[in-house]
C-alpha positions as CSV (number, residue, x, y, z in Angstrom):
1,X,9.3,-13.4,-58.1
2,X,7.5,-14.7,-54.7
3,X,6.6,-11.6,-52.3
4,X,9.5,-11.9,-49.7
5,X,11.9,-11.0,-52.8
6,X,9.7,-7.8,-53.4
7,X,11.3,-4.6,-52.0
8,X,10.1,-3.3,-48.8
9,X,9.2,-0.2,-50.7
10,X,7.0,-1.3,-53.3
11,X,5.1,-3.0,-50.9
12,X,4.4,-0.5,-49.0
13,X,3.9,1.9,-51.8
14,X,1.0,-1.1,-53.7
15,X,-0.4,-1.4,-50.2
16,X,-0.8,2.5,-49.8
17,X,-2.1,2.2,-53.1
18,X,-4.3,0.1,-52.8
19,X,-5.7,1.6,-49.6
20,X,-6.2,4.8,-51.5
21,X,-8.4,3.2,-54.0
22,X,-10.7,1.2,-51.7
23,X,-11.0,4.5,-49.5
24,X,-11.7,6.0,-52.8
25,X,-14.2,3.4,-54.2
26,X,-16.1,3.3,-50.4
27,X,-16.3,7.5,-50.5
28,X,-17.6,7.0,-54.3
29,X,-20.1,5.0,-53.1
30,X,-21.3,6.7,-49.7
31,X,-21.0,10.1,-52.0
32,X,-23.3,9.2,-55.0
33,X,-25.7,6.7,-52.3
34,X,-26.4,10.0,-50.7
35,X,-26.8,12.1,-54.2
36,X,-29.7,9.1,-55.2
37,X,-31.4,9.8,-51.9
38,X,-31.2,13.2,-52.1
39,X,-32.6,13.2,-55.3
40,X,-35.2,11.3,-54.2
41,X,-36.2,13.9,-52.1
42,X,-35.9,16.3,-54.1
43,X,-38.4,14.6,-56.6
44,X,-41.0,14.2,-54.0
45,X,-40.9,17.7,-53.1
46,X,-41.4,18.5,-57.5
47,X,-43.9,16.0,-57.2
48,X,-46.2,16.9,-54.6
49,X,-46.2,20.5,-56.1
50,X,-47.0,19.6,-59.4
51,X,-49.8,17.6,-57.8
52,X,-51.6,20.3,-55.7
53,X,-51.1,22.9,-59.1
54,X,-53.2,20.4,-61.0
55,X,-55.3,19.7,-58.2
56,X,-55.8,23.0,-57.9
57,X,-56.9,23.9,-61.1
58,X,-60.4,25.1,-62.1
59,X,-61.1,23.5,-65.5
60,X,-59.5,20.6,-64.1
61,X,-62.3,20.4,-61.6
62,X,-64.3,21.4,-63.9
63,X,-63.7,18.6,-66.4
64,X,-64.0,15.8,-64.0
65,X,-67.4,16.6,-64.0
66,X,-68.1,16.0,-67.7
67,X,-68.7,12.5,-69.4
68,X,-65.8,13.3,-71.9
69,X,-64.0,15.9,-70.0
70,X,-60.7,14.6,-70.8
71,X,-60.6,16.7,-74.3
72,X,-60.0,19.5,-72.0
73,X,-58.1,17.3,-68.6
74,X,-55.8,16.2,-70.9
75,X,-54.2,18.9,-73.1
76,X,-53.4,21.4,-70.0
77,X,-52.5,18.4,-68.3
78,X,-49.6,17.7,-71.0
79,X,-49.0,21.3,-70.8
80,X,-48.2,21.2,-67.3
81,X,-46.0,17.9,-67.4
82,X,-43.9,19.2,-70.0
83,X,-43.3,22.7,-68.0
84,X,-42.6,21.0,-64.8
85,X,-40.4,17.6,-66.4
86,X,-42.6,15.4,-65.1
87,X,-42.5,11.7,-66.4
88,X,-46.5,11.8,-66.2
89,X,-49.5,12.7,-64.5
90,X,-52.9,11.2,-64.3
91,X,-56.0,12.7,-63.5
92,X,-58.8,10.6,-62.3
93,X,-62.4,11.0,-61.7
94,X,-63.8,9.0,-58.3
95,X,-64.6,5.8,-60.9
96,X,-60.9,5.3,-61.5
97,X,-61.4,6.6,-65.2
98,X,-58.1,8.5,-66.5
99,X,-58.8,11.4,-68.2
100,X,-55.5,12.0,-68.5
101,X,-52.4,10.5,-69.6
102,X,-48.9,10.3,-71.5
103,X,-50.5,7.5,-73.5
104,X,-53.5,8.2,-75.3
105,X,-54.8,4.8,-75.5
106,X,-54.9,5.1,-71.7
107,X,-57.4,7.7,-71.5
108,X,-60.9,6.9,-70.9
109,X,-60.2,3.6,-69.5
110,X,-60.2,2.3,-65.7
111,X,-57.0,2.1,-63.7
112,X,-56.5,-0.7,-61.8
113,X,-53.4,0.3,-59.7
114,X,-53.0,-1.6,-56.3
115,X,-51.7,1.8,-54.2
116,X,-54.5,4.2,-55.1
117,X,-57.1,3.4,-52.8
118,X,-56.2,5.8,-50.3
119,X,-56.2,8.7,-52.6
120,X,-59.8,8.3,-53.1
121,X,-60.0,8.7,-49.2
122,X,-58.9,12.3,-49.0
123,X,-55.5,11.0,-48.6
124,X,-52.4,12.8,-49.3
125,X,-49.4,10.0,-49.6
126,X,-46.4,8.9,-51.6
127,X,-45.4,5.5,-53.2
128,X,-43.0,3.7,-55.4
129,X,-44.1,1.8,-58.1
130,X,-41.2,-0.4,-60.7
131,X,-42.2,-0.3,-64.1
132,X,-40.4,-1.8,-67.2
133,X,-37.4,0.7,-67.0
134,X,-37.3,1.5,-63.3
135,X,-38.7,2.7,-59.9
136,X,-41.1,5.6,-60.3
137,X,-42.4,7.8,-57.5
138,X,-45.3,8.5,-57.5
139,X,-47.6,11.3,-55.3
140,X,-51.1,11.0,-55.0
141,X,-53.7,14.2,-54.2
142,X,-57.3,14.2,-54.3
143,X,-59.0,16.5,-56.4
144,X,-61.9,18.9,-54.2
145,X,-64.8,19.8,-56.0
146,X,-65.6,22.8,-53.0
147,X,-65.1,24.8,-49.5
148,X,-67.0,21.4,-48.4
149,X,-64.3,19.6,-49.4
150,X,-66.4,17.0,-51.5
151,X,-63.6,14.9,-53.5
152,X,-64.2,14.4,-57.5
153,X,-61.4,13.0,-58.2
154,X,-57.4,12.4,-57.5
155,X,-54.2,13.4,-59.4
156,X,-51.1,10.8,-59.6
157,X,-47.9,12.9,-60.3
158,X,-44.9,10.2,-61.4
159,X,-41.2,10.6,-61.5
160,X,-38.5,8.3,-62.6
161,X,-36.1,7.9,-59.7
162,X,-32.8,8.0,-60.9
163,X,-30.1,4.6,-60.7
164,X,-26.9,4.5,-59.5
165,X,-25.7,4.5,-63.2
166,X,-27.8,7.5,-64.3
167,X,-26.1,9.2,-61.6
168,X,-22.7,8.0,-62.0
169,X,-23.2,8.7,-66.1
170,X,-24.3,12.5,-64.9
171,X,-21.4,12.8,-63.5
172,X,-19.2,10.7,-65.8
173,X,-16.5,13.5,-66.4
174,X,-16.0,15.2,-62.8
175,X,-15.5,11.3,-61.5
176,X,-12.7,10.6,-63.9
177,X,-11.0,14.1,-63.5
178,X,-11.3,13.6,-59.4
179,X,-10.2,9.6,-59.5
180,X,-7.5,10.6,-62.0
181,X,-6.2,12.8,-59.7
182,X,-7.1,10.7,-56.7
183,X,-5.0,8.5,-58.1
184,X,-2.1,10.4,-59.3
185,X,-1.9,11.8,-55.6
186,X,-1.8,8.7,-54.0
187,X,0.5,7.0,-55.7
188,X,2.9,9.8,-55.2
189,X,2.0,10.2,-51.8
190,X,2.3,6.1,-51.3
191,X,5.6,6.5,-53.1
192,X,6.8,9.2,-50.9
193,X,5.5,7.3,-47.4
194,X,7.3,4.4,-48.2
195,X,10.6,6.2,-49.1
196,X,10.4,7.5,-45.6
197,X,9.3,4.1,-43.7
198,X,12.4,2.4,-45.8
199,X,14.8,5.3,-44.1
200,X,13.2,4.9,-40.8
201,X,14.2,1.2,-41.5
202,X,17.7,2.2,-42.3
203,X,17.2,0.7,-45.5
204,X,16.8,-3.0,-44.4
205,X,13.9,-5.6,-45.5
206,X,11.7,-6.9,-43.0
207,X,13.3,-10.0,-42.9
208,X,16.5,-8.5,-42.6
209,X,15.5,-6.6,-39.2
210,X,14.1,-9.5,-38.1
211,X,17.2,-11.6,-38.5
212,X,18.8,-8.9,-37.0
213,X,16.3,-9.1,-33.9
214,X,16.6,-12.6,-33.4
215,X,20.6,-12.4,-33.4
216,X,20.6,-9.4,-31.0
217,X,18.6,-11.2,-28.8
218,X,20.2,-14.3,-28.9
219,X,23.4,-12.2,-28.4
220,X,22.3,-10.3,-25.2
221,X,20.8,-13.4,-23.8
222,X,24.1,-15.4,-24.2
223,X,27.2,-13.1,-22.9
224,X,27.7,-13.7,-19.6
225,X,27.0,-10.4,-18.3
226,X,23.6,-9.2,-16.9
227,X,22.4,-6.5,-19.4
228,X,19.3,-4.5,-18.4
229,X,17.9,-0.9,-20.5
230,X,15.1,1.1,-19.6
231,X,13.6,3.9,-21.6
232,X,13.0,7.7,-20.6
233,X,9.7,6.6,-18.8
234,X,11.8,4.2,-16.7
235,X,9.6,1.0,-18.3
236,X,12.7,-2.2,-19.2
237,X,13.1,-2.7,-22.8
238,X,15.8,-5.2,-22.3
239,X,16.4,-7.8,-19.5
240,X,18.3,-10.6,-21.0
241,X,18.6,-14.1,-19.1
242,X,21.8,-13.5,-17.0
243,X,20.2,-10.8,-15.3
244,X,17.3,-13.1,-14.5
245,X,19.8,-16.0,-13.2
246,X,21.6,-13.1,-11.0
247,X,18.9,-11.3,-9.5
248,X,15.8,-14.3,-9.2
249,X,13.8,-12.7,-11.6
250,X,11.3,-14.5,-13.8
251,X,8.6,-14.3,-16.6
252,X,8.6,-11.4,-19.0
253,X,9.0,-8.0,-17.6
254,X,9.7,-5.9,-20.8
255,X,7.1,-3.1,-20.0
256,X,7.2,-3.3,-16.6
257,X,8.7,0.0,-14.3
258,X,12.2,-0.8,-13.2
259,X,11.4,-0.2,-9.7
260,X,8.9,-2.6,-9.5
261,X,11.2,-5.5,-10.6
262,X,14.6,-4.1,-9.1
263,X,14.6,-1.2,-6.6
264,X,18.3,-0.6,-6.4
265,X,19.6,-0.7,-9.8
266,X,20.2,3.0,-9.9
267,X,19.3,3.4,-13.5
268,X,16.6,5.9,-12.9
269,X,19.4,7.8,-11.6
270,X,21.2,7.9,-15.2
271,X,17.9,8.8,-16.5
272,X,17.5,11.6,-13.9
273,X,21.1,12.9,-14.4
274,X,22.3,11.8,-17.7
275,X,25.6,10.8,-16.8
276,X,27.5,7.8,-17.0
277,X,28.8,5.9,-14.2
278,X,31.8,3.2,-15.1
279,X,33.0,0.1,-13.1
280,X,31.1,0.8,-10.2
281,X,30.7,-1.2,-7.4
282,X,27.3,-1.3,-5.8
283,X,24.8,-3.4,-3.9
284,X,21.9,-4.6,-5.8
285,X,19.0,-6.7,-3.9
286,X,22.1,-8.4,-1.3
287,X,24.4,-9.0,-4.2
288,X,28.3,-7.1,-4.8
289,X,27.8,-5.7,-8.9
290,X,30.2,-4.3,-10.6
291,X,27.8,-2.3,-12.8
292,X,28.5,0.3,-15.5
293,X,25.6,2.6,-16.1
294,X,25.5,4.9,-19.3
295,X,22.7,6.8,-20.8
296,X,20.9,6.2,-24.6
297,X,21.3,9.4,-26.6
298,X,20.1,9.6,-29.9
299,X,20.3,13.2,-31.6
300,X,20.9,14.7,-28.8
301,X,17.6,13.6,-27.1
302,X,17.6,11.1,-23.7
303,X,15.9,8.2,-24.3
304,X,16.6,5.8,-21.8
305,X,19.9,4.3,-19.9
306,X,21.5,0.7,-19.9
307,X,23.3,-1.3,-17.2
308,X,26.1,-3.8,-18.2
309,X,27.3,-5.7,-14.9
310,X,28.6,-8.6,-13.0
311,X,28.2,-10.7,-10.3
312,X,30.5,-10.0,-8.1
313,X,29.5,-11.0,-4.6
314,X,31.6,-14.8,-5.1
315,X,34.7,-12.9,-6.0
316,X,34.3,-9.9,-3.1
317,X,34.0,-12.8,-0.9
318,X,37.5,-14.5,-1.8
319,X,39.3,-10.6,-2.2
320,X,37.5,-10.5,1.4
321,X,39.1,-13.9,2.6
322,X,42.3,-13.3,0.9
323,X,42.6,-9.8,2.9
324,X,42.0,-11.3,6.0
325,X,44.4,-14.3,4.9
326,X,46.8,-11.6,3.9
327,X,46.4,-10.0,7.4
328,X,47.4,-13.2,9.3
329,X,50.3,-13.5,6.9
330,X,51.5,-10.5,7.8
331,X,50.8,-10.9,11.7
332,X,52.9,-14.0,11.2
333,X,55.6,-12.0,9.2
334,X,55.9,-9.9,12.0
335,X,55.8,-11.8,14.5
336,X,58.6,-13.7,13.5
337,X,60.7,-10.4,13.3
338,X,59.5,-9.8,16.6
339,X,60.6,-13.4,18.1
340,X,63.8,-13.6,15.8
341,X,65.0,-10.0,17.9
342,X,64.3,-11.4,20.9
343,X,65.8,-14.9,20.5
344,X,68.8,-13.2,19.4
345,X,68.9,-11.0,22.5
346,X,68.2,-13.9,25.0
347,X,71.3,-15.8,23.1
348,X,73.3,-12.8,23.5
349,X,72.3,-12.6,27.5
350,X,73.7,-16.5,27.7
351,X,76.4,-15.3,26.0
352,X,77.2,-13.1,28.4
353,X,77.0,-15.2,31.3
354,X,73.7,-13.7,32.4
355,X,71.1,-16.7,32.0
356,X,69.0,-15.3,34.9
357,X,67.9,-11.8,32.7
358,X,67.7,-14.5,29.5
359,X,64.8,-16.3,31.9
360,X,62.9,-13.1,32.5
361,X,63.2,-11.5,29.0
362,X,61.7,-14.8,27.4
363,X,58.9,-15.4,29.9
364,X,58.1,-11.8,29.5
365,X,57.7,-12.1,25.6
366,X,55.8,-15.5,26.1
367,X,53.1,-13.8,28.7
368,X,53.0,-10.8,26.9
369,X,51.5,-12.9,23.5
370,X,49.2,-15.1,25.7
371,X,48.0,-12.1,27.0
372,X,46.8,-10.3,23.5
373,X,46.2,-13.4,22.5
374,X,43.9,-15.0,25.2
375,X,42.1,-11.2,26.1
376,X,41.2,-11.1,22.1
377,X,39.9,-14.7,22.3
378,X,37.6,-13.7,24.9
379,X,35.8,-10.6,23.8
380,X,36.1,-11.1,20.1
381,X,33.8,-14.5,19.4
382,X,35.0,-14.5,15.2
383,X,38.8,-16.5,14.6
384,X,38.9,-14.0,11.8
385,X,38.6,-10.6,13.5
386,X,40.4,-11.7,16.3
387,X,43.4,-12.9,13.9
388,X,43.2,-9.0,12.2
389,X,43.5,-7.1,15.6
390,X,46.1,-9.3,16.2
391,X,48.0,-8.6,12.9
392,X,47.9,-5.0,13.2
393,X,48.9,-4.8,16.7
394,X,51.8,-6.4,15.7
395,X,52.2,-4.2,12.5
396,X,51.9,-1.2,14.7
397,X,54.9,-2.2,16.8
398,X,56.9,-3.0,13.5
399,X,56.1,1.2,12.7
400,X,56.6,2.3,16.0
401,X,52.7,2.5,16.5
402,X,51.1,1.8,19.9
403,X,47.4,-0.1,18.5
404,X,45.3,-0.5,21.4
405,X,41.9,-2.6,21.7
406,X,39.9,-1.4,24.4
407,X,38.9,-4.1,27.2
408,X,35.7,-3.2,27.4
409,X,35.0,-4.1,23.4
410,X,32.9,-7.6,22.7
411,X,31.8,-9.4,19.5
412,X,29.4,-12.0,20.2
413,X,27.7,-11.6,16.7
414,X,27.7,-9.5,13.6
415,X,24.9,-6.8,12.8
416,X,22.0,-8.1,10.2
417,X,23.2,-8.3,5.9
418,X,26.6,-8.1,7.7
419,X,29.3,-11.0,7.7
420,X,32.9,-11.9,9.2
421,X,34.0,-10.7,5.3
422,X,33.1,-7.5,6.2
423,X,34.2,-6.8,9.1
424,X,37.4,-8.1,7.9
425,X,37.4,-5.6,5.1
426,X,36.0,-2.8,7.3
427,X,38.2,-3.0,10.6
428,X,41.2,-3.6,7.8
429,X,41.1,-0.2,6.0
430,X,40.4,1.7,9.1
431,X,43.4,0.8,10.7
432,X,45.6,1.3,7.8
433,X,44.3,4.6,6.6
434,X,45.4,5.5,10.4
435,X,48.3,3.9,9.9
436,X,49.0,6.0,6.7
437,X,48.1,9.1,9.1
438,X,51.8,9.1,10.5
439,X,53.4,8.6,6.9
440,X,53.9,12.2,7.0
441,X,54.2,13.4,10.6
442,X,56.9,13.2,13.2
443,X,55.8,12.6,16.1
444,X,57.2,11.0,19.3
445,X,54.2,8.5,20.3
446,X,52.5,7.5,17.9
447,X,48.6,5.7,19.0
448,X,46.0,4.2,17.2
449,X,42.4,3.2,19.6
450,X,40.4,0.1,18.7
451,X,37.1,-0.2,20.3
452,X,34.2,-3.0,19.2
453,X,31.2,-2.7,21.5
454,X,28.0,-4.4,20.8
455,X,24.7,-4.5,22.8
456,X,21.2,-6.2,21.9
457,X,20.7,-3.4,19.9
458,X,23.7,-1.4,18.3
459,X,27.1,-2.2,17.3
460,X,29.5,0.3,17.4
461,X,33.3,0.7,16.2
462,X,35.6,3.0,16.8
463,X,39.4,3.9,15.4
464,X,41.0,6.8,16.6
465,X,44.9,8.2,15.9
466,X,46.8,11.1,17.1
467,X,47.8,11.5,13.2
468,X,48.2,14.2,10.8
469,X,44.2,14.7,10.7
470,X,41.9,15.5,7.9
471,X,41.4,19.5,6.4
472,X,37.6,20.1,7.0
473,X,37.8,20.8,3.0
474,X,38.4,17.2,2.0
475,X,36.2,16.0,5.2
476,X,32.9,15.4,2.7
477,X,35.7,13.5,-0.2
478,X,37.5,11.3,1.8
479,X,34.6,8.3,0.6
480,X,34.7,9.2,-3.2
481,X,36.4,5.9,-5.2
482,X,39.8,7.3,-6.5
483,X,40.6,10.3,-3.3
484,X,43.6,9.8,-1.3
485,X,45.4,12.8,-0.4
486,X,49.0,12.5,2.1
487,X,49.5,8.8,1.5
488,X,52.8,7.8,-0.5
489,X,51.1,4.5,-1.4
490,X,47.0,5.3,-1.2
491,X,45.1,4.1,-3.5
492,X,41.6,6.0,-2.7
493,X,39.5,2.6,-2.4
494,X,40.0,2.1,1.2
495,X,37.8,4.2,2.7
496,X,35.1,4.3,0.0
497,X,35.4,0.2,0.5
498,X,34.2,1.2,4.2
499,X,31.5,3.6,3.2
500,X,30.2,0.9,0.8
501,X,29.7,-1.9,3.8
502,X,28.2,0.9,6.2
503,X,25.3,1.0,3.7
504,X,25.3,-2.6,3.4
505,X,24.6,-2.6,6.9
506,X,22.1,0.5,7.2
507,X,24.5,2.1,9.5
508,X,25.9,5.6,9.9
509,X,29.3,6.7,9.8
510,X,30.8,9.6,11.9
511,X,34.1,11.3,11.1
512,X,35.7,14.2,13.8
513,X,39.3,15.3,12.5
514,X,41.3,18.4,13.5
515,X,44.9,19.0,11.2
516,X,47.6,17.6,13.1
517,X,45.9,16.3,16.6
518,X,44.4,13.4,15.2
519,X,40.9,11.8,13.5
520,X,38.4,9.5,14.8
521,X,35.9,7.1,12.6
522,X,32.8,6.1,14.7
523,X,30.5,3.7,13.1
524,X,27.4,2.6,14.2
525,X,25.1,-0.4,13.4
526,X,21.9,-0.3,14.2
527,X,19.2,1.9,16.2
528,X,20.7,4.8,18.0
């Protein structure tokens, strides 16, 4: 069986394992390292003290002093050794001759031992000396004859320092009980961890997740939908290649704040409010998105927010065009009514042997159309605006409306991240939600106010009616997608359409109404 076939959880349970013992075998040896040392120092503290007892001993000194004093050295000497445990002690006089040690044949004869000179300088001192089974210790004190401190002699004092095995066999039964146990532990612990990673893992292998990585990626960064996530600290987890083609964006940014890649995505908002937003449409670094916006719950607990959206700016552009294409459609609609009526009345007048009122009625109609036609031409510099006022003047007549455009308006050019699209769309809804104003009122003049004026430095617009009006109540809903309220055929869009290209533009939007008497939109572009 090769290693990728072997279960998640045994591999994390032998690696646990196996960390256990090596943490186990490096504590072992850090634990009985320190033991030998601190026996060590333990043995030079026995020692030395065993060294200044013999030292200190009167028939010792008094020995020292004898040609054959080591018939009396050599018996207490043993004495001592054997009380104390002590490996062995020798007593020499200032020629180096032993008169004591463990080995009889030893006695009486000269030491030659390479560390012992200082000891017959008055010096106190410890050294290490291997012999045939091991390191001894060994502490050297010279013997004083008197309160002059005249030295006779010195005393060695050697221990046997302990091996790593001497210790480890000291201990041979409390190291098996504790790794037996150590081990029994750990494998249940290691057992018990990996149970836990493999649930974390939903029960997948490593391979599995990764496959399952790789295809999710692939997946986001194929639909053809931009796709970006952030978690609870507003840092991108996901920001898969269409939203990169839409937005500019290049390079990795997983990790990076939202804001700092995309100011205007609005999905620290879902974070801040935890609420979804569906099939919105918003404007995101110049571009029309249609972006849905829904917070990641996961027991309960926000952890972050995902936006799924499209490009929609191409597509606004052509619903844009087509209103405005709509508009002349209907201008010429209605302006066919308009001339149909009239030919037939001018047909009628011949008819009735009055060609002189037929004359008059059809120059009147003609001058009348140049005259819209050539004022709008004049002060509005855009084919396409033009063509809309146009339209719904002659809408307005086909509803018994009076629309007006004030002859003081002008349109030389349209205010900055604003287009003849949306000015299409915004002058378009304006005039029909007044339009819808009279649905439900009877009233004997009806009038709807255009006015476009434009400086260096603002650009204003204004629509007024003499319609039904707007309760203060719904004054603050009128923009929400979805509200229409007294309209047989409203769809709620228009006006939040309107609100939407205000922003666009930066400008500020001003609504007076009063029930029955009438409501005027005032928009401004620009600095007031």
């Amino acid at each position: 069986m090769c290693l990728k076939e072997i279960p998640i959880r045994w591999k994390i349970t032998l690696l646990s394992y196996g960390v256990v013992i090596f943490l186990l075998l490096i504590c072992g040896l850090v634990v009985i390292a320190n033991m030998q040392q601190q026996e060590e120092l333990d043995l030079r503290g026995e020692s030395m003290s065993t060294a200044r007892t013999v030292a200190e001993f009167a028939d010792i000194k008094d020995g020292l002093e004898e040609d054959e004093g080591w018939e009396i050295i050599n018996p207490i000497v043993e004495e001592i050794r054997v009380i104390n445990n002590t490996d062995y002690i020798v007593v020499m006089n200032m020629d180096r001759v032993r008169f004591s040690h463990p080995v009889k044949s030893m006695i009486g004869n000269v030491s030659t031992g390479s560390d012992e000179d200082p000891a017959f300088a008055e010096h106190i001192y410890f050294s290490k000396a291997k012999g045939e089974d091991g390191t001894y210790l060994r502490a050297f004190i010279p013997v004083l004859k008197d309160e002059q401190l005249n030295q006779i002699g010195v005393v060695m004092v050697g221990n046997k320092i302990p091996t790593f095995k001497e210790i480890v066999s000291g201990f041979s039964k409390e190291i098996l009980l504790i790794v037996f146990l150590t081990l029994i532990v750990g494998f249940i612990a290691s057992y018990i961890l990996a149970n836990h990673i493999k649930k974390q893992m939903f029960d997948l292998e490593p391979f599995e997740i990764k496959r399952m990585f790789e295809e999710r990626t692939a997946t986001f960064h194929s639909i053809n939908e931009g796709v970006i996530a952030i978690d609870y600290h507003e840092k991108i987890t996901i920001f898969n290649e269409k939203a990169k083609k839409i937005f500019n964006v290049s390079g990795e940014v997983t990790g990076l704040s939202i804001r700092s890649v995309l100011e205007d995505t609005r999905l620290p908002e879902i974070v801040e409010r935890n609420e979804p937003v569906y099939n919105e449409q918003i404007m995101v670094s110049g571009k029309s998105i249609l972006s849905t916006r829904i917070p990641i719950n996961k027991d309960g607990q926000l952890i972050g927010a995902v936006a799924i959206f499209q490009d929609r700016t191409e597509v606004a552009k052509l619903a844009e065009e087509l209103t405005g294409v709509r508009s002349f459609v209907e201008a010429l609609r209605v302006q066919n009514h308009e001339h149909m009526n009239k030919l037939h009345t001018i047909a009628g007048l011949i008819q009735l042997g009055k060609p002189e009122k037929a004359f008059q009625l059809a120059f009147a109609a003609s001058e009348e159309q140049e005259s819209i036609s050539l004022f709008l031409h004049e002060v509005i510099k855009d084919d396409a605006v033009a063509g809309l006022l146009i339209s719904k003047i002659r809408r307005g007549k086909e509803l018994d409306i009076i629309v007006t455009v004030d002859t003081n308006s002008n349109l030389d050019h349209f205010p900055p991240h604003l287009d003849h699209h949306d000015f299409v769309l915004l002058l378009g809804n304006l005039v029909e939600n007044a339009f819808g104003a009279f649905e439900q009122l009877d009233r004997e003049e009806k009038i709807i106010d255009i006015s476009i004026e434009q400086d260096d430095h603002i650009c204003s617009i204004l629509v007024e009616d003499n319609g039904i009006g707007i309760e203060e109540s719904n004054l603050e809903k009128i923009f929400t997608k979805g509200f229409t309220k007294g309209k047989e055929n409203g769809t709620g869009y228009g006006l939040y359409l309107v609100k939407q290209i205000v922003d666009k533009g930066e400008g500020q939007i001003t609504v007076t109404s009063n029930v029955n008497e009438g409501t005027s939109f005032l928009i401004t572009f620009g600095e007031v």
